[in-house]
C-alpha positions in Angstrom: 34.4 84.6 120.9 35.7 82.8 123.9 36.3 78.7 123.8 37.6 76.9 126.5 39.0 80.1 128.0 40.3 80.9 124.8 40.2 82.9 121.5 37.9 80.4 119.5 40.2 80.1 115.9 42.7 78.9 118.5 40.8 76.4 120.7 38.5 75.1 118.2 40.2 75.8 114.8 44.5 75.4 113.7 44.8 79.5 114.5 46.0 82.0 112.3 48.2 81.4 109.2 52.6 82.1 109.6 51.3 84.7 107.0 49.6 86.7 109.5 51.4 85.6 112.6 54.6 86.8 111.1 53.1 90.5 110.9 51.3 90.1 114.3 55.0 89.4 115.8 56.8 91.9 114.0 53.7 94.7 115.4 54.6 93.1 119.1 58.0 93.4 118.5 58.5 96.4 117.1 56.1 97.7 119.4 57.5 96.7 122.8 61.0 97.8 121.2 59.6 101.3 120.8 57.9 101.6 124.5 61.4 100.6 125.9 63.7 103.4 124.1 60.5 106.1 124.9 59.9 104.5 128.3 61.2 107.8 130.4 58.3 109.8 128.4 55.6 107.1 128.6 53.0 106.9 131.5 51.7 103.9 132.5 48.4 103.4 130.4 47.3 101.5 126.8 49.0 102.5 124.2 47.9 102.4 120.3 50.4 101.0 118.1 52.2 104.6 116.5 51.1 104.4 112.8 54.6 104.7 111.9 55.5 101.2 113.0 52.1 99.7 111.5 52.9 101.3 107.9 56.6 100.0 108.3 55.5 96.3 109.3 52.9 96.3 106.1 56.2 97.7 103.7 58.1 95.0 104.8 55.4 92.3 104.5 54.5 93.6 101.2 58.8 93.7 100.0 58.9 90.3 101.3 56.1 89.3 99.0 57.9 91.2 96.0 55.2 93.7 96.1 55.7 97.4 96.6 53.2 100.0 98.7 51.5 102.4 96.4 51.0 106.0 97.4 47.6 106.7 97.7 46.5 109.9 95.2 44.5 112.5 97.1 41.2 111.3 96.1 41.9 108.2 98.5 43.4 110.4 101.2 40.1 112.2 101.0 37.9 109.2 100.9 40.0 107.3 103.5 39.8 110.5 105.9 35.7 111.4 105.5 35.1 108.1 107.6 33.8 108.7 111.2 33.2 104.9 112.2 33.0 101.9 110.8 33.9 100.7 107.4 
């Protein structure tokens, strides 16, 4: 939703919390890092975060939290993978 030529929780609300902020600038960093050292290979187009950088953002989110990531067991894998669309 749009306010005031805006992203609503922003014009209307206080925003996001520094707990999600802080992972939303590490994605943008590490991101725009990553397009820069693979720039000669890239064409010019929209690119979709590599899952590599996603899964290394949430790590270090969760290790900052004193929390570890779990490995997920195959039933999970299987589970997570049988989704077309949606949740």
């Amino acid at each position: 939703m749009i306010g005031e030529g805006r992203l609503v929780n922003l014009a209307t609300a206080e925003g996001h919390p520094a707990s999600v902020m802080d992972m939303s600038f590490a994605n943008q960093a590490l991101s725009a890092e990553y397009l820069v050292k693979h720039a000669k290979g890239l064409k010019p187009q929209v690119y979709v975060v590599p899952e590599d950088l996603d899964k290394e953002i949430a790590k270090m989110k969760l290790e900052s939290m004193g929390h570890k990531l779990d490995k997920l067991t195959p039933e999970q894998e299987h589970y997570l993978a049988s989704w077309q669309e949606g949740t």
